[in-house]
C-alpha positions in Angstrom: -4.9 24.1 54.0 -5.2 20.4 55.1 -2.0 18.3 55.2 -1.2 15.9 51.9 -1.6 12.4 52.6 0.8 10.0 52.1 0.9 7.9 49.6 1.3 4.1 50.5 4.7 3.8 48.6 5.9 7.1 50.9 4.2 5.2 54.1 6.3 2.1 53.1 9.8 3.1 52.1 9.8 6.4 54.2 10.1 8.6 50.9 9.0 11.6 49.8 7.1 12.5 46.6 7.5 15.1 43.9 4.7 15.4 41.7 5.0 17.2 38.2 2.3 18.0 35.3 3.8 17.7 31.7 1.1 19.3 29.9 -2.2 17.3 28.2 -2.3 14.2 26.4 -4.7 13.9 23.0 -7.6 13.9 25.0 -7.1 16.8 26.8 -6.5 15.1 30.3 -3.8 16.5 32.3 -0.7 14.3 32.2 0.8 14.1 35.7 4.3 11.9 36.6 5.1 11.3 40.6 9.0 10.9 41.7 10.0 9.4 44.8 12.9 10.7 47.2 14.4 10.3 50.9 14.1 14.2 50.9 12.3 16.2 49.3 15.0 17.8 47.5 16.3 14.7 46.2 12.5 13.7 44.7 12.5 17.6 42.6 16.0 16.3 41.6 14.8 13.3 39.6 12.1 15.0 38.6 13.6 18.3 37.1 16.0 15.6 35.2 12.8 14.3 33.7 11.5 17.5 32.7 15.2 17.9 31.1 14.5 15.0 29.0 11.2 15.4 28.5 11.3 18.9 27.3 13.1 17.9 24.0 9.6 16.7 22.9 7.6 19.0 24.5 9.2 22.2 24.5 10.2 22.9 21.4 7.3 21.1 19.6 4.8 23.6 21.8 3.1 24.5 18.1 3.0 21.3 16.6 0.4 19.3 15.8 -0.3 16.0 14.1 -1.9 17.2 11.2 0.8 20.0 10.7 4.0 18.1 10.9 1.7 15.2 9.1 1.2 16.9 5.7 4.7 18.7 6.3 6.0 15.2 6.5 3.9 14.1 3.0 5.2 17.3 1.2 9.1 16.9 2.2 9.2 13.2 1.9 6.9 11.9 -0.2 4.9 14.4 -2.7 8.2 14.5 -5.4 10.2 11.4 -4.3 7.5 8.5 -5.4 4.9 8.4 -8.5 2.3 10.3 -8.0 -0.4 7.2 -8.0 1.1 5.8 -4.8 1.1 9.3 -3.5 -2.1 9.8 -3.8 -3.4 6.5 -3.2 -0.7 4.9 -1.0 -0.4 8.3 1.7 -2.4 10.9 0.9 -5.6 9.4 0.8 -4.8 7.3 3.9 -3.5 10.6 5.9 -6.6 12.7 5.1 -9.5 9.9 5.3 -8.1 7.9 8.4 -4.7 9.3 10.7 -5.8 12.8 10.4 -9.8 12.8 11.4 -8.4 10.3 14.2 -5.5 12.0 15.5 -6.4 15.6 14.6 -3.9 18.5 15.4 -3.2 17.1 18.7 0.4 17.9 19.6 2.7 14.7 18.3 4.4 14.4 21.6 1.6 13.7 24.0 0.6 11.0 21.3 1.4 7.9 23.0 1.7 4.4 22.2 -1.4 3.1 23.5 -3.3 6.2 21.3 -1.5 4.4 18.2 -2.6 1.0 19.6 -6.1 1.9 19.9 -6.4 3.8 16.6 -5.0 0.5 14.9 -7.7 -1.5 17.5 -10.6 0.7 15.9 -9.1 -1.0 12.3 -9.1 -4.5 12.9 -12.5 -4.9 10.2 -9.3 -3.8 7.8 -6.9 -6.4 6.4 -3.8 -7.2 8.0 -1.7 -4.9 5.4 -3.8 -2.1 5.3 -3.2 -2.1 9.5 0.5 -2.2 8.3 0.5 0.7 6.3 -1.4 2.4 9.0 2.0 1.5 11.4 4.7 2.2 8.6 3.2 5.8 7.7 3.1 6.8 11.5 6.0 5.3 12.4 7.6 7.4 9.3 6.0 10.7 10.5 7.5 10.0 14.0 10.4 9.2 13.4 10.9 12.7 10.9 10.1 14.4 13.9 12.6 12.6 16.2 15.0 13.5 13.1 14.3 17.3 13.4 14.8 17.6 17.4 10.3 17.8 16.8 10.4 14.9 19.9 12.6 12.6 21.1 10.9 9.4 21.3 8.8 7.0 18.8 5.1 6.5 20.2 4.8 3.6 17.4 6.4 0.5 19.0 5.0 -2.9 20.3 1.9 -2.2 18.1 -0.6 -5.0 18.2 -1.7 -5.9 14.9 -4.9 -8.1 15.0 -7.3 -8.0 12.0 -10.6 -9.7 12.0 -10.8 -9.5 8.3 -10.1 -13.0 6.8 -7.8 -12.4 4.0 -9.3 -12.8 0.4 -7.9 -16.2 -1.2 -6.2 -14.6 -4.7 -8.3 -16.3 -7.9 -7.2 -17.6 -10.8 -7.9 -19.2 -14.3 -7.0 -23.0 -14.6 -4.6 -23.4 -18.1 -8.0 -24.9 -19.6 -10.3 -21.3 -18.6 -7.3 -19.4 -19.6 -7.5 -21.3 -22.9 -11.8 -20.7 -23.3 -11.5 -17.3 -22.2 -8.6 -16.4 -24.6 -10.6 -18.0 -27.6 -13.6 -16.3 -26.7 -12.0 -12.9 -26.4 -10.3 -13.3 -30.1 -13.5 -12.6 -31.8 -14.5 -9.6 -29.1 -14.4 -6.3 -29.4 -13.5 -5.5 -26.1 -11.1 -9.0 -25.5 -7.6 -7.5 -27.1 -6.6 -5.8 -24.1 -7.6 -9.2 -21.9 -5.7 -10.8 -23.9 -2.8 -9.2 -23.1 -3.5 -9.1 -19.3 -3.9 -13.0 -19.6 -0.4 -13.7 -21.5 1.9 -10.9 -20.7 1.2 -10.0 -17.1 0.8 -6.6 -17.7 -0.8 -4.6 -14.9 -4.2 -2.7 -15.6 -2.7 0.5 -16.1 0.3 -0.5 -18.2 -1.9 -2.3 -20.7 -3.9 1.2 -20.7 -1.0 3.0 -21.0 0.4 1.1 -23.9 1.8 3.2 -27.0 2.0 2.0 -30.7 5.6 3.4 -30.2 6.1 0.4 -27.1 5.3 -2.1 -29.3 8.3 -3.9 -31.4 6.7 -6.1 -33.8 10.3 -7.4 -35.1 11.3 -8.4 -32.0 7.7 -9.2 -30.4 8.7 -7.2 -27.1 6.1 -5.0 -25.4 8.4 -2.2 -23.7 6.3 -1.3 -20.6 7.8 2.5 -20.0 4.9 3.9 -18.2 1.2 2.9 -16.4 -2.0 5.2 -15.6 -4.0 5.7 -12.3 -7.2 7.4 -11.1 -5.6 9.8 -9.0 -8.4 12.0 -6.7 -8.6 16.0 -8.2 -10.7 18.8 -8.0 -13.7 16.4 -6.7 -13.3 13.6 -9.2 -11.2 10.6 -10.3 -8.7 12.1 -13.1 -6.2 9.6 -15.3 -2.6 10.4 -14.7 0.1 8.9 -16.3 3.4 7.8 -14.8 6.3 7.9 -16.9 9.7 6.2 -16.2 13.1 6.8 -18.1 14.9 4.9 -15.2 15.6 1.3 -16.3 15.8 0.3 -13.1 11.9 1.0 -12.4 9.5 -2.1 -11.7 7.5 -0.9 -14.0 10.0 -0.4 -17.1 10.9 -3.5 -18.3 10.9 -5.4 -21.9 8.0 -8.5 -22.1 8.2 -10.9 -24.9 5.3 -12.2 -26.1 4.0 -14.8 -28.6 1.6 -15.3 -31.8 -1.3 -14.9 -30.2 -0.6 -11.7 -28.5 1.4 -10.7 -31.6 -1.9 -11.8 -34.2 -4.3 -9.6 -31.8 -2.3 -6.7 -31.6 -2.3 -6.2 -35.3 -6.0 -6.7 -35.4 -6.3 -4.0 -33.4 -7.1 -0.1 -34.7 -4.8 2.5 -34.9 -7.0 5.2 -33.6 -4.6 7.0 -31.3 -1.2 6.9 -29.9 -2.6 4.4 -27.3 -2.9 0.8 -27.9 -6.2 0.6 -25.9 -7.7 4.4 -25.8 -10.7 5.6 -24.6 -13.6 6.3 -27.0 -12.1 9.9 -27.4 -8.6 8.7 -28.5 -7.4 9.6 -25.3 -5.4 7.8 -22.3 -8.0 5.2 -20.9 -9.1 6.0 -17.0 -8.7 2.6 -15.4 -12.0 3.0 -13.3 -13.8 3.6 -16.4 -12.5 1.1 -18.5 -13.0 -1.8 -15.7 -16.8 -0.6 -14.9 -17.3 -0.4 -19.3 -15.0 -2.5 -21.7 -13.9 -4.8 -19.1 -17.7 -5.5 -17.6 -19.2 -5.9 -20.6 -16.4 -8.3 -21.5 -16.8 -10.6 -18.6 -20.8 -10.2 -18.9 -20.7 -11.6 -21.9 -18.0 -14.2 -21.3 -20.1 -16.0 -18.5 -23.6 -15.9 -20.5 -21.3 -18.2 -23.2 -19.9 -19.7 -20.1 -21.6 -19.5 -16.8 -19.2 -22.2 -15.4 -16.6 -19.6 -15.6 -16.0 -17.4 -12.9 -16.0 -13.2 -13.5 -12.0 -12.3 -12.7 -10.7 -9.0 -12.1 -8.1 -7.2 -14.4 -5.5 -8.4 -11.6 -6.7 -12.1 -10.9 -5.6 -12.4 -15.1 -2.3 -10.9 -14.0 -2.0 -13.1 -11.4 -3.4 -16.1 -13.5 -0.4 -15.2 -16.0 2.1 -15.7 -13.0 0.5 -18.7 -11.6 0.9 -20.3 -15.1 3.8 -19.3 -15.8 5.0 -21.3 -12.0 3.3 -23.9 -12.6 4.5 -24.8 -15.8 8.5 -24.6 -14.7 9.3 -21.4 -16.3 12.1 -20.1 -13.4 10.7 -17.7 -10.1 13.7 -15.2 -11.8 12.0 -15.1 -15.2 8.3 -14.6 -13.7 9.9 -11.8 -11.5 11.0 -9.6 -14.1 8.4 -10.3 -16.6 5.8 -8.9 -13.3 7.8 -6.4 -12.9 8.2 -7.4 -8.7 10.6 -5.3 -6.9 12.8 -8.4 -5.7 12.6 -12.2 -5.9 11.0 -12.4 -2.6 7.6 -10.9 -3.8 7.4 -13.2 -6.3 8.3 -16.4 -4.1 5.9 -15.3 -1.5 2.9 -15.1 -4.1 3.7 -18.4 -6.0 5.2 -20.6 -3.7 3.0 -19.8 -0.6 -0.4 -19.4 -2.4 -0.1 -22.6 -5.0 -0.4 -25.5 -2.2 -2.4 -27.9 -4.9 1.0 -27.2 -7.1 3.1 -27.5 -4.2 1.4 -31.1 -3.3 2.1 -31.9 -6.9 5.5 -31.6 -6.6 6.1 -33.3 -3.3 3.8 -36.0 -5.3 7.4 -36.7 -7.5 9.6 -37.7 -4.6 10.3 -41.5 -4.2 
């Protein structure tokens, strides 16, 4: 058997080299790691203490994969600790349609960091958040693992987040559309609910998932206690409804509102339990009502008005918010009228988007 050759660092420093295989990375190439000594008992030192080390991932994760500790991850953490809409939405669709086709059931500790940095390289046609999540959701699964002695070291760190989608100015109704598009939807039959959106900020789903019962017509206060998402089952899209007793929640919160919302909501038929049902008297599917009520709505809005341009259910929400900025009612009050988790949110969606209200202001300084 010829004689090794000598590397040029063992030509140059007169050492010795040890080298070790620590099983496969995700691409099934061996993964080898050299260790330098002045003997050659001192080079198997270093590198036995590296195995050490090392085997805390590697060992005793020898059966697990991405995909397993993944979904065990999803189960423990996530499936009965958040409402079920962001579950679905939020995680599990993101785990099964993206990190687990890439990643597959490799084992989690020869995933390295530049595996994580090219999966998030192969995103960059996605926005900038969407490549966050991405980071956050395996940084979470890691770090579980580091948690439960699974590894011993986070793969997800100096991730480079580039995206070369431009991100989608938000749109919104000047107070003069808002004031058309209100006095156009009076006399619709499908413009109560937009009505609602437009001056309550109310989300899609909480409008949808509005009772009779949440309604206190002596008070004129819309108790938002619940909201209603297309959540993937058994091959389809199926409404589920979230329900909150927790004061606390975002999404329960009490929204005044004023004569015209008041005026509309008495026009309206008392056909179900729901404020805005589906033609059945049942809980509206969000997907169905924005591709029916709400399309024929805005159809028939622009033929009256082609000027004005078609807005999605949360462009009115947002258009509510905006107003509400930009005619001094206090970044506290908008907060919890939206229903934002903290005063940040809100201050990073009004303040930072609303330059031409921003330049307004500065306008007033002397």
């Amino acid at each position: 058997m010829p004689k090794k050759k000598k590397t040029a660092r063992e030509q140059n420093q007169d050492l010795v080299e040890i080298k070790i295989s620590l099983g496969k990375d995700m691409h099934g190439k061996r993964i080898q790691k050299s260790f330098y000594g002045k003997t050659k008992s001192e080079a198997r030192e270093k590198a036995e203490e590296y195995k050490m080390q090392y085997a805390i991932g590697e060992v005793v994760n020898s059966g697990a994969g991405f995909i397993e500790w993944a979904e065990k991850w999803l189960k423990t953490y996530k499936e009965n600790n958040i409402k079920s809409s962001t579950y679905s939405i939020k995680y599990k669709s993101f785990l099964d349609h993206h990190l687990k086709p890439y990643f597959n059931n490799v084992k989690i500790a020869n995933i390295t960091p530049i595996d994580i940095q090219n999966f998030i390289n192969l995103k960059a046609n996605f926005m900038k958040d969407t490549q966050k999540r991405y980071v956050n959701i395996l940084k979470a699964i890691f770090n579980s693992a580091i948690e439960n002695n699974i590894i011993y070291k986070n793969p997800v760190k100096s991730i480079i987040i580039k995206s070369e989608n431009t991100k989608r100015q938000k749109r919104v109704y000047s107070q003069d559309e808002s004031d058309k598009v209100i006095d156009f939807a009076k006399n619709h039959k499908c413009g109560a609910a937009i009505i609602v959106m437009l001056k309550t900020g109310l989300r899609r789903g909480e409008v949808l998932a509005l009772k009779w019962s949440d309604i206190d017509f002596d008070n004129d206060i819309i108790n938002v206690k619940r909201s209603v998402a297309d959540i993937p089952h058994k091959g389809k899209l199926t409404p589920v409804i979230t329900e909150s007793n927790n004061p606390t929640k975002n999404h329960d919160r009490q929204i005044p509102f004023n004569n015209i919302v008041r005026e509309i909501l008495l026009k309206q038929e008392k056909t179900s339990e729901f404020v805005f049902p589906n033609t059945k008297g049942e809980i509206n599917s969000p997907n169905n009502y924005s591709h029916i009520q709400y399309a024929s709505f805005m159809n028939d809005l622009q033929e009256k008005y082609p000027e004005i341009t078609k807005l999605n259910p949360h462009e009115l929400r947002h258009t509510f918010g905006t107003l509400a900025y930009e005619s001094g009612v206090d970044l506290r009050v908008i907060q919890k009228i939206m229903g934002h988790a903290n005063l940040n949110i809100t201050s990073e969606i009004y303040i930072q988007d609303n330059i031409d209200y921003i330049k307004s202001e500065l306008n007033k300084l002397k």
